[in-house]
C-alpha positions, 0 to 999 in steps of 0.5 A: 787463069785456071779457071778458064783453063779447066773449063776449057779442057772440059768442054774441048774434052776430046780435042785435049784427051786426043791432042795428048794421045797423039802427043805420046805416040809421037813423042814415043815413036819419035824417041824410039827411032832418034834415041840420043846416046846416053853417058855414064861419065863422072869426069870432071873439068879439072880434077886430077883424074881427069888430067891424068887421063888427058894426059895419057891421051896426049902421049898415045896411051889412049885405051889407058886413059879409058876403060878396062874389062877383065876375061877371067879363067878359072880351072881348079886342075890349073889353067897352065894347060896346052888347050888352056893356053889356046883359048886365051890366045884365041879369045885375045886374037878375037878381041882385038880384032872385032874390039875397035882399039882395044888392047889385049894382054893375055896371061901367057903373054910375058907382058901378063906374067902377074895375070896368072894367081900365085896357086895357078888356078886363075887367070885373066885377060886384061883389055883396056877400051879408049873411052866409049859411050855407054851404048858402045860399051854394050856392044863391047859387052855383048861381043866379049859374051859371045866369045866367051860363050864360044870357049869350049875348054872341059873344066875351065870356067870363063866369066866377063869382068869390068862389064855389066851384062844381062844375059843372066837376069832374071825375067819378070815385070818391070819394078815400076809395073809393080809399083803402078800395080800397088798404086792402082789397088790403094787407089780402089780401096780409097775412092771405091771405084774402078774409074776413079781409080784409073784417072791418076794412073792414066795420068801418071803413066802418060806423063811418064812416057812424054818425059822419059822420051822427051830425055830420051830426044833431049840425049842428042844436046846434053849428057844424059847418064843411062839411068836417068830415063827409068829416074825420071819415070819414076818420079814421073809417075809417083807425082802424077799419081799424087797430083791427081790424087787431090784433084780428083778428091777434090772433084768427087767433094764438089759433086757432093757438095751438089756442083755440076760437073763443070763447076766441080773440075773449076772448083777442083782446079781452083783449090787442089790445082794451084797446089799441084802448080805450086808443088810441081813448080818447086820441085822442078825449080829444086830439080834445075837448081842441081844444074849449079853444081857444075856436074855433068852427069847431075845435070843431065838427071836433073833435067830429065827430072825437070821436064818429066814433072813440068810434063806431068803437072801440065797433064795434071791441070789440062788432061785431067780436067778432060778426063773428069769430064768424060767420066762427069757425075759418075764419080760422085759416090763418096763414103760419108757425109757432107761436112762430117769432119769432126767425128773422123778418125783423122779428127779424133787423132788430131785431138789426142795430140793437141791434147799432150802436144809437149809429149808428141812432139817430143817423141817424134823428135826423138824418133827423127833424130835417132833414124838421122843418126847413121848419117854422121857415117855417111860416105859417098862414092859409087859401088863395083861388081861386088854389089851384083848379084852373084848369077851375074857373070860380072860379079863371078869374075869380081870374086875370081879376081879377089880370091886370086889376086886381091880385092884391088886387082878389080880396081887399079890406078894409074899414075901419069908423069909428065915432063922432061924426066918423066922416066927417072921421076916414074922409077922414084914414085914406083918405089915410094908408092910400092911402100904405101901399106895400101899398095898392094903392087906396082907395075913396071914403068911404061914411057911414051916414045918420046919419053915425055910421059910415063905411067905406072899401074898401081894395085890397092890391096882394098876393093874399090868401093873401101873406104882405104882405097879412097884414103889411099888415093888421098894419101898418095896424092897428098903426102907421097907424090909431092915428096918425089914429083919435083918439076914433073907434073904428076897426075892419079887417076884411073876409074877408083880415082876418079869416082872418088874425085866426083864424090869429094867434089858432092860432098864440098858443095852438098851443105851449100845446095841443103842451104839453097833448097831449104831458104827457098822452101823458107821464103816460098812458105812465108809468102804463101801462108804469111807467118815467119814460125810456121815456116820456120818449122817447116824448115827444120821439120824437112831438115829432120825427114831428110836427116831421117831418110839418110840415116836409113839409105846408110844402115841399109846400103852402106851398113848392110842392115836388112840388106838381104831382106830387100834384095840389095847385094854388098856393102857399099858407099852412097852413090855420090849423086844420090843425096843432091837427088833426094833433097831435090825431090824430097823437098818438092815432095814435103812442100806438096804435102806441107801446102796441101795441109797448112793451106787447109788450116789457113783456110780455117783459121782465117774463118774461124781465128781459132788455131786449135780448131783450125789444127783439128780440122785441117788434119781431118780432111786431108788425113786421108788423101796425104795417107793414100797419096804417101801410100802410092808413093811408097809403093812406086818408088819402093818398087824400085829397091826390087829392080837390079840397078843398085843407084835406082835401088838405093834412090827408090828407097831413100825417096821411099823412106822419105816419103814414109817418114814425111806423111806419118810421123811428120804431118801426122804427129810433129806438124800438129803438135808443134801448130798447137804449141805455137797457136796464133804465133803460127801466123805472125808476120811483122806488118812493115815486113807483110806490107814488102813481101808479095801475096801468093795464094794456093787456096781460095781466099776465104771470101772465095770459100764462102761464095762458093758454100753460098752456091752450094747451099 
């Protein structure tokens, strides 16, 4: 079917490159004129959070149950001043009035008395916001800027909290140009041309954007985080460039070899484009399987991931194929000589390690395992504004709001009590809650008018991203709350709490998707290449790379190690989402990497049945390809960690690290050392066992092969 398809494309070239051109700009126009609404909501069906914000809602406290936003004032004179004191009245009046539903208590309202720090330099509005969209709370954003741009009080300091705005950011490209940037120089220096180098970007850019806008439609019929569109472009981009990265060598290989060029793109489509339809498909496979973590916010990246990969390996196999018949013959300038493996430095490197394999193979374990280390102090939650940078205004209003107040003020809880006696039982658990060491203060009781529902407001003395706030919260709901509740149903929640409830609800069924993805990657591997140990090695090689990737993601973002080297503000926990995402991904990644190496061993080996040969000449003619395509993948997901998003940053990174890690130390080094240890047992495979499973082929068949060096020769 491939190949019928690839001599199509190639002949119907200008119906397919236009067919495609037309699709983008519609999609494009599309997107940008029916944009479903994004949703930054980590609730959970269930969870205590969740109930505590529904319960709020039920009884009329509704701007309680959703988000809070901080006015900060700050004047070192003091801010007890008559011009002070308008202003605040003003920007509350002001608020209230263009903030649908917003609720607004000033420091100098006697309901604000705590509002004002102990020195009285510092002050703040608080504003509690009913549950928004993420497209609302930009608006909320944008209208609190402009009153606060208005406040023209001599001295007085006046900075937005709980809100993220951008109206300080930086200018500049966007990170994913950068990226493509890189991409585009590593791919000159590896074909030595400007055309070939232009294919995989055409490629990639293009599956990015009918992805990104297929999100962006998509957004109308299921949650899409805000995140997930630059998420999935990056993703996008990165496997598109990868992916046409091994059809085009092998392209220029066939047209070496002496193939026209409509007999190259089939022999191209044959070999590297069933391992561009393999590894695509495992990637979106492992991307759906996130759909069964039962996370919304999950499923909507996982998705979008998904169809941007699905979009682009169609590009891969269909839009490419076109391309290189437009571009025909002329690619076929290629350093070196037909046939020429075994004098290569790629050949000469694969030598030197099946000639000491115990002790490469040893060294690379040991180097894995030490990079794995930090994960044993991995801790998942979500970052605040203290991880932005400090020209933002909502980090200005975090420091303000620590320095006067306490860490805890820039997130605190609320505590929802439901029943008959919900005023006496909120009295009781202000006092046992008030003891908590944690607890830095606890505000007065507020009952509904029913008197059916109360609530309390708790202040941790820990900053939100702490891991004692996590402890406090567990705590409270663990050991202080059953001890006073009785029949009353008692409820924590609050943005902290709720975080921390999608972050325990990651970790408990993390090691179960691990497990999923890692047989999946056993199962596909025995079926394609028919040996139980070299899969088995993959397994354990991917459980090491991504132990290793992790490792770095918490020295560096949550340790803080080189934090300041690669622009990363604060110390903070992994955001919670993150490791489901780079398993995914990462194991998608490493079998495009682990079938375009092994499939070239196989090869060899069924023709020659030499298993040291067949190592030897596997990793010299894919060297070369898997460095550069590594390389471009660092550089496009790299360029990430450079943006101002802290989630993109840390998972450009991590997938960058990984990626790093997987192409050098693991296919360069542990691969052939362990394929050389093993030798023929590689490819052992129980006859009764190899007779039930299915055969899969990703390379041709060697009889294939050898028809075709027939035709060549």
């Amino acid at each position: 079917m491939l190949e019928s398809l690839a001599r199509s494309c190639v002949r119907s070239r200008r119906l397919v490159v236009a067919l495609w051109l037309v699709s983008v700009v519609a999609l494009s126009v599309l997107a940008g004129a029916f944009a479903g609404p994004t949703s930054d909501d980590f609730t959970l069906p269930g969870a205590e959070s969740t109930r505590a914000a529904d319960l709020l809602a039920d009884a009329g406290f509704e701007a309680r149950s959703g988000y809070q936003a901080q006015v900060v004032l700050h004047r070192p004179d003091g801010i007890d001043d008559p011009a002070v004191r308008a202003a605040a009245d003003d920007l509350a009046a002001d608020i209230t009035d263009r903030v649908p539903g917003a609720e607004v208590v000033s420091p100098f309202d006697p309901a604000g008395a705590r509002q004002v720090s102990a020195d009285g330099t510092i002050g703040y509005l608080q504003v509690d916001l009913p549950q928004r969209t993420v497209e609302e709370l930009a608006e909320v954003g944008d209208t609190m800027a402009a009153l606060r741009a208005d406040v023209d009080v001599p001295g007085l300091q006046v900075e937005v909290g709980g809100l993220v705005l951008d109206e300080d950011a930086a200018g500049g490209p966007p990170a994913e140009v950068i990226g493509v940037l890189a991409a585009g120089l590593i791919l000159f220096v590896a074909f030595g041309s400007l055309l070939a180098m232009a294919l995989p970007l055409v490629v990639g850019v293009l599956g990015a954007l009918c992805g990104v806008a297929a999100i962006e439609l998509a957004a109308h019929v299921i949650d899409v985080p805000s995140f997930a569109g630059a998420a999935a472009g990056m993703i996008a981009i990165g496997v598109g460039i990868d992916y046409s990265l091994l059809l085009v060598t092998r392209y220029r290989e066939a047209l070496r070899d002496g193939l026209p060029v409509v007999d190259a793109v089939v022999l191209a489509q044959r070999t590297a484009g069933r391992s561009v339809l393999f590894a695509g498909t495992t990637v979106v496979i492992a991307s759906l399987g996130l759909v069964f973590m039962g996370l919304t916010l999950i499923t909507g990246v996982a998705i979008g991931i998904a169809a941007a990969v699905l979009v682009t390996m169609l590009a891969a196999v269909t839009l490419l194929p076109a391309l290189l018949g437009f571009a025909g013959p002329r690619l076929a300038r290629v350093r070196g000589r037909r046939g020429r493996t075994d004098g290569t430095a790629a050949a000469r490197w694969a030598r030197a390690v099946q000639r000491r394999p115990v002790v490469w193979l040893l060294t690379s374990l040991a180097a894995l395992v030490l990079l794995a280390v930090p994960v044993a102090d991995l801790r998942l939650g979500f970052s605040d504004a203290g991880t932005l940078s400090t020209d933002d205004t909502a980090r200005r209003a975090y420091d303000l709001l620590g320095e006067g107040f306490g860490a805890g003020v820039n997130g605190p809880m609320v505590v929802a009590v439901s029943g008959a006696d919900a005023a006496s039982v909120a009295t009781g658990l202000a006092d046992a809650v008030g003891a908590d060491p944690g607890v830095a203060s606890v505000g007065a009781p507020v009952v509904s008018p029913d008197g059916g529902t109360a609530l309390l407001q708790v202040v941790p003395s820990s900053a939100p991203r702490d891991e004692a706030t996590a402890d406090l919260v567990h705590r409270l709901r663990d050991d202080v709350v059953p001890g006073v509740a009785g029949d009353a149903e008692v409820a924590i929640g609050g943005a902290q709490p709720a975080a921390i409830d999608f972050a325990d609800h990651t970790a408990d069924r993390l090691p179960l998707f691990l497990a999923v993805v890692l047989g999946l990657s056993f199962v596909l591997l025995v079926l394609v290449f028919r040996g139980l140990l070299v899969a088995l090695k993959a397994v354990v090689v991917n459980l090491l790379s991504l132990g290793a990737a992790f490792g770095a993601v918490v020295a560096v973002f949550q340790w803080g190690w080189g934090a300041e080297l690669l622009g990363v503000e604060g110390e903070a926990p992994v955001e919670a989402w993150v490791p489901m995402m780079l398993i995914a991904i990462v194991f998608g990644l490493s079998m495009d990497y682990e079938v375009f190496l092994l499939s070239r061993i196989r090869e060899e080996y069924d023709r020659s049945g030499d298993n040291a040969a067949a190592v030897t000449v596997g990793l010299s003619r894919t060297a070369r390809v898997i460095t550069a395509a590594a390389a471009i993948m660092v550089c496009v997901f790299g360029s990430f960690v450079f943006g101002s998003a802290r989630e993109l940053q840390l998972f450009g990174f991590g997938l960058a690290v990984a990626v790093l890690i997987d192409a050098t130390l693991v296919r360069l080094v542990l691969v052939p050392a362990a394929m050389e240890l093993l030798g023929a047992a590689n490819w052992w495979l129980p006859r009764r066992l190899d007779r039930a499973l299915p055969h899969l082929t990703v390379e041709m068949p060697v009889e294939e092969r050898a028809r075709e060096d027939a035709l060549v020769r």
